[in-house]
C-alpha positions as CSV (number, residue, x, y, z in Angstrom):
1,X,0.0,0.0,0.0
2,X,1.9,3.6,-0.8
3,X,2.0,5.8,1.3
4,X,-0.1,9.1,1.8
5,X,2.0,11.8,2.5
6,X,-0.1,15.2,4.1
7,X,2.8,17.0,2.0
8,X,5.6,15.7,-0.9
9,X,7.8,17.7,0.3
10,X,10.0,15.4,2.4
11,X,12.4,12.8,2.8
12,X,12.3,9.0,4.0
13,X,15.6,8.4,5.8
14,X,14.9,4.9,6.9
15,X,17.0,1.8,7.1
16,X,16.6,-1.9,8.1
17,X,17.0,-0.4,11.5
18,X,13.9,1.4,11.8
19,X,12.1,4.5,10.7
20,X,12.7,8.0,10.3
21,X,10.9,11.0,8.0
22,X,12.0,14.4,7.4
23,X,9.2,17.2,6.4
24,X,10.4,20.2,4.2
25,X,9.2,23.8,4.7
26,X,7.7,24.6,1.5
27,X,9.4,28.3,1.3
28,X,12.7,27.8,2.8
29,X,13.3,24.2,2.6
30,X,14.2,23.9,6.3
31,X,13.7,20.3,7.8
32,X,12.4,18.6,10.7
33,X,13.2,15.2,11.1
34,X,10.7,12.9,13.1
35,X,11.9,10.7,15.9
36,X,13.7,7.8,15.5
37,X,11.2,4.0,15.4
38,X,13.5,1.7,16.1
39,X,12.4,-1.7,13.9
40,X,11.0,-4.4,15.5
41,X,12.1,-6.9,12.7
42,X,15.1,-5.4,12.3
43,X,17.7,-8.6,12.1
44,X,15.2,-11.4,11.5
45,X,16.0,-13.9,8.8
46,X,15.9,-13.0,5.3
47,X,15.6,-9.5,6.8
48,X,19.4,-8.3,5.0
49,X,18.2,-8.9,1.4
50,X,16.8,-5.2,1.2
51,X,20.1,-3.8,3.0
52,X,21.7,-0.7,1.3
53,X,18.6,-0.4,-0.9
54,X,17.3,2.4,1.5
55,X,18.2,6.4,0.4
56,X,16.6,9.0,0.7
57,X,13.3,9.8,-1.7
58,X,14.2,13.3,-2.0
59,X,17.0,12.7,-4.2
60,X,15.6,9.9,-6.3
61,X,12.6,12.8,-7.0
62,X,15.1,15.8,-7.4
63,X,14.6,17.3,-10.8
64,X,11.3,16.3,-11.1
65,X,8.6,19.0,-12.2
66,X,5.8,19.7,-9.9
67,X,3.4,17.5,-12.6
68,X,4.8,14.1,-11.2
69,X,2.2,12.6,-9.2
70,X,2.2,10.9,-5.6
71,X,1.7,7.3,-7.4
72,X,4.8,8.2,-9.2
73,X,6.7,9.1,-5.9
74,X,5.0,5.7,-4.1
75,X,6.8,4.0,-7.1
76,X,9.9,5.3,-6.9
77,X,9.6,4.7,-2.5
78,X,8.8,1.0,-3.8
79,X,11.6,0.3,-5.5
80,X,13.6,0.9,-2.8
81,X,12.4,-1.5,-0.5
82,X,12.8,-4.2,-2.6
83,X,13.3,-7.2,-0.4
84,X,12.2,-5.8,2.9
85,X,9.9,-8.1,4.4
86,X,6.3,-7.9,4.8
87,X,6.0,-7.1,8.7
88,X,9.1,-4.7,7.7
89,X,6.7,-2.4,5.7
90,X,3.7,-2.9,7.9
91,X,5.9,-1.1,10.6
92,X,7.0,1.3,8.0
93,X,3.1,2.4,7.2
94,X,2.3,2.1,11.1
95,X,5.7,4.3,11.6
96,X,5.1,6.9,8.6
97,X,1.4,7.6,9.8
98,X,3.5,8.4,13.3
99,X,5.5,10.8,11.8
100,X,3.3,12.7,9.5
101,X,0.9,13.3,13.0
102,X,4.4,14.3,15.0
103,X,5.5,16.9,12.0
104,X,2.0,18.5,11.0
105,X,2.5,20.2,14.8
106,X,5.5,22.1,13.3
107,X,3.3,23.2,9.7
108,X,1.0,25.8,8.7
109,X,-1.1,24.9,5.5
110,X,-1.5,28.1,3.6
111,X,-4.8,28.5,2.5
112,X,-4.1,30.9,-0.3
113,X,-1.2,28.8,-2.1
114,X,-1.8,25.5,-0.3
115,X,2.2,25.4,0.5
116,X,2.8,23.8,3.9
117,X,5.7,26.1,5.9
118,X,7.3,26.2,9.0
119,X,7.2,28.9,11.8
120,X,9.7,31.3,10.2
121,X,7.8,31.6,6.8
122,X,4.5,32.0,8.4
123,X,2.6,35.1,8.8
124,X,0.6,34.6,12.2
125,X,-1.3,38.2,11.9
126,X,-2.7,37.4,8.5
127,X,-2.8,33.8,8.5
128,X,-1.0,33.3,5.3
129,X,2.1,32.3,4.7
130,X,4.9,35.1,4.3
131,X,4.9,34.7,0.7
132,X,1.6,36.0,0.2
133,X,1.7,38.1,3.2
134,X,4.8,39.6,4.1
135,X,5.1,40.6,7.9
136,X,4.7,44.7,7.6
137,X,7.8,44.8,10.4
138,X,10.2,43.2,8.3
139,X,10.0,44.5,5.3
140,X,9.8,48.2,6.7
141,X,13.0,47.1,8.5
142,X,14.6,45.8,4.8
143,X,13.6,48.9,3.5
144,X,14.7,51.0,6.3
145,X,17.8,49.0,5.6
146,X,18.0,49.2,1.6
147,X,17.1,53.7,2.1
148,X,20.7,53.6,4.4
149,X,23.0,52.3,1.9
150,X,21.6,54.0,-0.7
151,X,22.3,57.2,1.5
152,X,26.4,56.5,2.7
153,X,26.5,55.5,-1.0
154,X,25.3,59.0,-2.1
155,X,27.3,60.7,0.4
156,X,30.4,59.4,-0.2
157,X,30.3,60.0,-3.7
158,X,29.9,63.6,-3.3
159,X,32.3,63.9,0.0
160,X,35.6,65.8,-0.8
161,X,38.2,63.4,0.7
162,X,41.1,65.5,0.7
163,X,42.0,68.8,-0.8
164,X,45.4,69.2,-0.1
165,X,48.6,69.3,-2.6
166,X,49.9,66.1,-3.0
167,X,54.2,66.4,-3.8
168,X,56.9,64.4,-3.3
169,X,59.2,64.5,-1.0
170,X,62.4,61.7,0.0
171,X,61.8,58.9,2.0
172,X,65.3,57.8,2.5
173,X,68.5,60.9,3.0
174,X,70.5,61.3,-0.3
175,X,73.2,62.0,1.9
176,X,73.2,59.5,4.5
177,X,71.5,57.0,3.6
178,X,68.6,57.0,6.5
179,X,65.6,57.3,6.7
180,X,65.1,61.4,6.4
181,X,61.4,61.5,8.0
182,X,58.8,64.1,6.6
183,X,60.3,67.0,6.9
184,X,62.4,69.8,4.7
185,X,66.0,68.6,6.5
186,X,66.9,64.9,7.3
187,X,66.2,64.0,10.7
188,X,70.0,62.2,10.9
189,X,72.2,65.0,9.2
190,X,70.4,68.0,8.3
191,X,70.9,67.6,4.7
192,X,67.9,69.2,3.0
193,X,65.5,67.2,1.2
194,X,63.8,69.4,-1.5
195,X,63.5,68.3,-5.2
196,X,65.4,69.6,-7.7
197,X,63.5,70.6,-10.8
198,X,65.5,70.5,-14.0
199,X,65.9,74.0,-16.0
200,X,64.8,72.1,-19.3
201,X,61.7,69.5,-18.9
202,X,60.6,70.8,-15.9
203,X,60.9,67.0,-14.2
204,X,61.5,66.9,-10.4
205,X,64.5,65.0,-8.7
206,X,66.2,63.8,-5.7
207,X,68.9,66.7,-4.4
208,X,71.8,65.4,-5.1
209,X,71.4,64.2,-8.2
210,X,73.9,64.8,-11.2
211,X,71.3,64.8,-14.1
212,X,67.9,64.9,-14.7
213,X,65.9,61.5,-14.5
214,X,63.5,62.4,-17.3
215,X,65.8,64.4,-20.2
216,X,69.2,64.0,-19.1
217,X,70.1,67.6,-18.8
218,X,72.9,67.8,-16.2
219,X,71.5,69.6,-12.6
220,X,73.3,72.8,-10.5
């Protein structure tokens, strides 16, 4: 006999051991898994045959559109089972009719879209799901959110980040060798550390310096 699941949206995790289901939120696709039902038959005779036949249902019906009906699924749950006993899946009924009671106390059924969600995607005030009814606080809080960024966005774009003229100046003394710090003399010897600026191209360089870095014209 198939079974008769309240929604399709789940998974059958059980094994020769016993029984196990987990129910999908339709929305988010969060899970809860049933408790465990340990088998009674589990290592009777003849009981191993169906061993390592047992996956889970929601992969075997991933992909599949939304046309596919339960027989279809039932079929596919069939074929896994293939050499489980009879008593085995008289316990598995008895144990998925357990399970289904256990998980529809963590649903909502909307009744606008008919999807079955879980507390997080369910709108308690209007009594739809939060697909079809949004809760007001959140989205104003989204949008709240959204109208900020949009704002430091906006203001950084038009905020003048500095102002000042940028030259260049020596990191390391052309005299000594050190480092000559930030200011017009090095820290270490007193040399000064202005930039030459060559009489022909107009090019700046280290003092010091014999001949121009950018045209070659010799420096006074």
């Amino acid at each position: 006999m198939p079974l008769q699941p309240f929604t399709r949206n789940y998974q059958d995790n059980s094994t020769d051991a016993g029984f196990q289901f987990t129910f999908n939120c339709d929305v988010c696709n969060d899970g809860y898994k049933t408790n465990f039902i340990a088998s009674k038959t589990y290592k009777k005779k003849g009981f191993w045959k169906g061993v390592g036949q047992v996956a889970s249902i929601g992969s075997q019906l991933a992909g599949r559109s939304e046309g596919y009906s339960l027989q279809q699924g039932a079929g596919a749950m069939s074929d896994r089972f293939q050499g489980m006993t009879p008593e085995w899946h008289k316990e598995h009924e008895q144990a998925f009719e357990l399970a289904q009671n256990e998980a529809k106390g963590h649903f909502h059924r909307c009744p606008r879209c008919h999807k079955y969600v879980c507390e997080n995607d369910w709108n308690e005030q209007e009594g739809l799901c939060t697909d079809d009814a949004p809760r007001e606080s959140t989205e104003v809080a989204a949008a709240r959110a959204g109208k900020m960024v949009t704002d430091i966005k906006q203001k950084a774009e038009t905020t003048q980040v500095y102002t000042g003229e940028i030259t260049q100046r020596q990191t390391l003394c052309p005299v000594c060798g050190k480092p000559a710090g930030s200011g017009k003399f090095c820290n270490n010897c007193g040399a000064p550390l202005g930039l030459m600026v060559c009489p022909k191209c107009g090019a700046k360089n280290p003092v010091g310096t014999s001949f121009c870095g950018e045209c070659g014209t010799k420096l006074t």
